[in-house]
C-alpha positions, 0 to 999 in steps of 0.5 A: 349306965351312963356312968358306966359308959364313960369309965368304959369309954375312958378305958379304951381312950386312955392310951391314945390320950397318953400318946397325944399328951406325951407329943404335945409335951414334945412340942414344948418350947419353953420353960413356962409349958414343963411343969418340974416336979419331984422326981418321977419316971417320964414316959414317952411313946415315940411313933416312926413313920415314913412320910412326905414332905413338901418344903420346897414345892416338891414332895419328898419321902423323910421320917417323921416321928409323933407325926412331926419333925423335928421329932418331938422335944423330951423334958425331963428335971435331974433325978427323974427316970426316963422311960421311952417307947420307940414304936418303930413302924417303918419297913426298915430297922431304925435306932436312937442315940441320946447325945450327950447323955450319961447312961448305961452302954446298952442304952447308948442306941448304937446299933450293933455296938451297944444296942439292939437295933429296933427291928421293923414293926416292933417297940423297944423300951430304952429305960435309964435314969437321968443323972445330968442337967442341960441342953442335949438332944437325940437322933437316929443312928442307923444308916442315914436316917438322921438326915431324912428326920429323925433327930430331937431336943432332949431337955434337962432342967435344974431340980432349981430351975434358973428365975429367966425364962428359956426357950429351944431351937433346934437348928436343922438342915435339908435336902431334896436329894435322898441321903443315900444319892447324897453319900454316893455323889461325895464319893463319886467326887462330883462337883454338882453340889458346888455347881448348885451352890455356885448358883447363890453364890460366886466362885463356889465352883472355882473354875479357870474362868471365875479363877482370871476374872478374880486375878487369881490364875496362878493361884489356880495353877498351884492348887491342881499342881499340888493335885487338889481340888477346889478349895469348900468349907462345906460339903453338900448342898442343902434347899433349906436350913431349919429353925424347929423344923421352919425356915424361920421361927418366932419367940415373940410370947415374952416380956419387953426388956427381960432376959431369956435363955435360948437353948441351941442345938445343931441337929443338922447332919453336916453343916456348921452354922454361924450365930449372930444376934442383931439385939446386941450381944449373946451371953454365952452361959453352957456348952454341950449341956455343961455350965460355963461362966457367962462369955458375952460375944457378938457372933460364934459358930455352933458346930454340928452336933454341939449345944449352947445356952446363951441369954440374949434380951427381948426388945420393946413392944414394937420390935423383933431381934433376929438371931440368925443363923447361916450355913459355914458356906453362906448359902442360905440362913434360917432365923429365930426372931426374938420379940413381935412387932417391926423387925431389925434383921441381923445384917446378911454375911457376905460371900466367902472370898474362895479363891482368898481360902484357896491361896491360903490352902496352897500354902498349908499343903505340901506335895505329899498331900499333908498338911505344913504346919509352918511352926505354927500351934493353934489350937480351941478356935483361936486362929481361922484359918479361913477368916481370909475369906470373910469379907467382913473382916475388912471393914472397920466397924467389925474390928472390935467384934468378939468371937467365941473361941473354946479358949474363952469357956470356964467351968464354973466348978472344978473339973480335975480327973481323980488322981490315977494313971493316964493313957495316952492316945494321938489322932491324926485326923486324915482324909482324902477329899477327892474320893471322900474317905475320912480316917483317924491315922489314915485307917477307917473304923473297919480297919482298925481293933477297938482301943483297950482301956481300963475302968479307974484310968484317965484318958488323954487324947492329942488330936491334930487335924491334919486334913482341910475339913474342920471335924466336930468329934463326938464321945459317946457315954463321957464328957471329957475336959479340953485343956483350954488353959482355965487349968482346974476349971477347964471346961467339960465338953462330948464334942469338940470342934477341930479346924484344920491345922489344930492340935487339941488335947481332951482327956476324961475318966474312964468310969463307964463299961462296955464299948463307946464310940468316938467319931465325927459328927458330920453324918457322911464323915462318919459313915466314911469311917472317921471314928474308934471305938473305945473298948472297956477291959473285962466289960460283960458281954454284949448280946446285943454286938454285932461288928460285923454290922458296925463296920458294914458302913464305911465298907459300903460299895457305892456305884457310878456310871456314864455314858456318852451317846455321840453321833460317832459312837458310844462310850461309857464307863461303870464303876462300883468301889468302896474305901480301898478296892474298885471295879470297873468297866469301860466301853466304846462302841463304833456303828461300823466295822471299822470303828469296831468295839473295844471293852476292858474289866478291872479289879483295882485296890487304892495305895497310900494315904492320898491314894494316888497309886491305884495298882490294877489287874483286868481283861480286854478286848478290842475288834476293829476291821483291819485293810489288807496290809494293815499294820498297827504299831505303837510308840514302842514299835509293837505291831498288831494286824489282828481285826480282834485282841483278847488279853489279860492285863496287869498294871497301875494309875497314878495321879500327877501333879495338875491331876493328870492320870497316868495309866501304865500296863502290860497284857499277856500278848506282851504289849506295853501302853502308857496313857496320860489323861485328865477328866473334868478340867473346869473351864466355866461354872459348867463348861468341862474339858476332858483329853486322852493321849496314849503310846498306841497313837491314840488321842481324844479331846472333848468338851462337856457341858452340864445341864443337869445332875444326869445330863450333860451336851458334849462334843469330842474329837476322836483319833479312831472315830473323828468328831461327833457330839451328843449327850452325856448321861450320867448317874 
């Protein structure tokens, strides 16, 4: 009987047991924990779940999977087969992406592209065989959900594995703010993530006043008069960068003195990290999972998305070696430390020098907003642009210090394309940071057809960044070679980082089937539309496509709204838009009769590659008491005596150079108005001046100063209304 009971009791455990050994396998970090095997087929269960998360003393909802974030690490030896179960219970659908990874199309994880999304409550089986080796890694690829933590490393060792030991750390960023109000503050062009970062850090948010206090005025002058904004190397503002889901991790379990192979991967959603080894030099070995010749190097950045390998030395006994690693913008680092006993961090990188990097951007870009080249070809890293801000650079003892560049990366073996013909294919990078729209040839992913390619061709892509953001641009399913001047040995690479400026050249085999995205890694460049698909010729139906979802993304409509209650009355605007179009609806509201209410409803479409013309057509209204006698006339000598107007009207905003708006119309009654206005002059880090002028003989100028990401105290004066003051409410 008792024997009995245990087989029975054993039965009904046994999932349960699987389930725990597959998440404690996950959390492997090193070589010694994966025991390599003939090959076989590796099963995981991967759990997702809502959660809460506290990293900053605040509860915040994320996406945990196995109970854990990161999501559990997958090993796996060349040659086995992969058979992982995502058992999706969250209210929502989710979906998982294998980076990097050579599989069949449906088995990509794109939702509506390659793969069925993984409707709520439901399991779904992704089933492949493991034809590669290296470091990779793994994430959702549904809306926003990588931000909030789904992402993973997805390990493939040698069927030989190296003599060293090896461990990996998976570099993360977070934010407090939900992904979804990060996306739409990007949009909205609000400056809150600089002020927030300006906080840490000097000069982030480059306002008039830190612009005289650094000698740099006129260097601010010329940066509005060629109508751009400040000058950032990083978009959002991030509470806390991660080392294995940690602010810091520790590596203290090998020997004195031996060498280990650090498996790094950048599962961060927008940032770039730079990677410094305070034990000495970092010996480059793969990148993207692929070999290289050994590159020793003393610092390099990891872009997002990409994978390196590098084989560093663990200190005696009594010490610890940092290997720090520190957001582009050097707002925060998270760290791994290399060995246990007295620690000797890597020395902090000092503020980047802003208005250095601001003076550098007017010279780069032209009126028309693109970008002057100056005859100059870079290319593979070899040239910052923005070294002018690293104050390290100024000092003498960091003269000989070697950064990794991609002009440095050697296969080991050759990677020359059989001999077929090739396509070619030029991408403009583009983008318009003032209102966050991100394209390829000033077209987003929805706006474009799927480029046609033939199985048995070779591809060839010339890409040129022609925008100020540098781009980790990923391709799905293929690894492609960067013409890096290592000729037969050039180095295979799935995404590849281009500053601004660059011209780079990729090319690979098209080998595959089906469709394959190719897009920018940074998650809310993404999701703006920086992205093709690459559609294979006579490729067999996919059940599983839906384009129309596919492009829902960069066709999301996001919504803003302000509203300033003063004690002369109340005014405020809402706004919904998207990519190309926008409505709009603006208010003011006087407390008596004669300040009366005025209201106006627009439908507005962007024009051109900057946007700067914004045809529109709407409807308003105006009420205000009129004396006896009373005559309103404008600058043209148009008279109004009526106490109420409604019309409709028809006209375009333009932006001018020091972001001046002008805004020209027409209404059905015939009468003309132009208005010159100019929102958000940064005074101080916080201090904002706004000022309004019209043909109607109307003017407003105000001063706002914002206490938090919806608050702000204002005062204005008003040619209708007089002074008043109040708050301003914003979202």
């Amino acid at each position: 009987m008792k024997i009995l009971f245990t087989a029975l009791f054993l039965f009904i455990l046994a999932p349960a047991i699987a389930q725990h050994t597959m998440a404690n396998n996950g959390r492997a970090n090193t070589a010694n924990e994966y025991k390599s095997g003939p090959p076989a087929t590796r099963i995981y269960h991967l759990y997702v779940k809502d959660t809460m998360v506290n990293y900053t003393g605040k509860m915040k909802m994320a996406y945990a999977v196995n109970g854990q974030i990161p999501m559990p690490t997958l090993e796996f030896t060349e040659g086995d087969t992969a058979e992982i179960y995502i058992h999706n219970e969250l209210n929502t659908e989710t979906s998982i992406h294998w980076h990097g990874l050579i599989l069949p199309n449906e088995q990509d994880g794109v939702p509506y592209l390659t793969t069925a999304a993984i409707k709520a409550k439901t399991v779904h089986q992704y089933k492949f065989p493991i034809v590669q080796n290296g470091t990779y890694w793994y994430h959702s690829h549904t809306g926003l959900q990588e931000q909030a933590g789904m992402y993973g490393a997805f390990i493939i060792h040698k069927k030989t594995p190296p003599p060293i030991p090896e461990y990996t750390l998976l570099l993360s960023d977070w934010t407090d703010m939900h992904p979804h109000q990060v996306e739409r503050r990007l949009k909205m062009a609000t400056d809150w993530f600089s002020i927030q970062k300006g906080r840490l850090k000097p000069g982030v948010v480059q306002s008039y006043a830190e612009a005289i206090k650094a000698g740099h005025f006129s260097t601010k002058v010329t940066n509005e008069w060629k109508r751009m904004e400040a000058m950032d190397v990083s978009d959002v503002y991030y509470d806390r960068f991660h080392a294995n889901g940690q602010d810091e991790a520790s590596a203290g379990t090998f020997k004195a003195g031996q060498k280990v192979r650090l498996r790094i991967i950048n599962g961060s959603s927008s940032t770039y990290f730079w990677l410094r080894y305070s034990g000495g030099k970092m010996e480059v070995v793969a990148n993207d999972g692929m070999d290289v010749e050994p590159v020793p190097v003393d610092r390099m950045i990891i872009a997002t998305a990409e994978t390196y390998d590098v084989v560093v030395t663990v200190p005696e006994d009594s010490t610890a070696f940092e290997l720090q690693a520190t957001s582009e913008d050097r707002t925060r680092s998270t760290s791994l430390w290399v060995g246990t006993g007295k620690r000797l961090p890597a020395k902090p990188l000092p503020p980047l020098k802003y208005f250095e990097g601001m003076k550098m951007m007017n010279g780069m870009m032209k009126m028309d907003g693109n970008l002057n080249d100056m005859g100059m070809k870079m290319s593979l890293q070899q040239m910052d642009m923005n070294a002018v801000m690293y104050p390290e650079l100024s000092d003498s003892a960091n003269q000989d210090m070697v950064t990794l560049n991609y002009a440095m990366l050697r296969s080991p073996v050759k990677t020359t394309l059989p001999d077929a013909p090739f396509k070619e294919l030029k991408f403009t990078l583009t983008g318009n940071m003032n209102r966050y729209v991100w394209s390829i040839n000033n077209k987003t992913v929805s706006e474009t057809d799927k480029i046609p390619i033939r199985k048995g061709e070779n591809v060839r892509i010339i890409l040129y960044n022609n925008s100020m953001m540098r781009h980790p641009m990923h391709l799905h399913g293929h690894f492609f070679r960067v013409l890096n001047g290592q000729g037969d040995h050039s180095p295979l690479k799935n995404t590849l980082d281009i500053m601004p400026m660059e011209t780079d050249t990729l090319e690979f085999a098209a080998t595959e089937y089906g469709d394959w995205y190719f897009h920018c890694h940074i998650l809310y460049h993404m999701m703006a539309g920086m992205g093709r698909i690459f559609e294979y010729e006579n490729s067999p139906a996919n059940p599983a496509q839906e384009m129309k979802k596919v492009y829902a993304d960069d066709r999301m409509f996001h919504f803003m709204a302000q509203n300033d209650f003063a004690s002369n009355g109340n005014d405020g605007e809402a706004v919904l838009q998207n990519t190309r179009w926008r409505f709009d609806a603006e208010w003011r509201l006087g407390y008596n009769d004669r300040h009366g209410y005025e209201g106006e409803v627009h439908v507005d479409r962007y024009i051109g590659q900057m946007q700067r013309l914004m045809p529109y057509i709407g409807a308003d209204w105006r009420y205000r008491k009129m004396e006896t006698g009373e005559i309103e006339k404008n600058l043209f000598g148009q008279a109004n005596t009526k106490d109420e107007r409604r019309a409709l009207c028809a006209g375009f905003q333009y932006t001018l150079p020091m972001l001046a708006v002008l805004d020209a119309r027409i209404d059905t009654d015939g009468k003309a108005r132009l208005s010159l206005m100019r929102e958000d002059v940064r005074i101080t880090p916080r201090l904002r001046l706004g000022m309004m002028v019209n043909t109607d003989k109307e003017y407003m100028a105000g001063l706002r100063y914002v206490v938090t990401k919806f608050m702000g105290i204002s005062a204005h004066y008003d040619s209708d209304m007089g002074f008043g003051a109040g708050i301003t409410l914003n979202y």
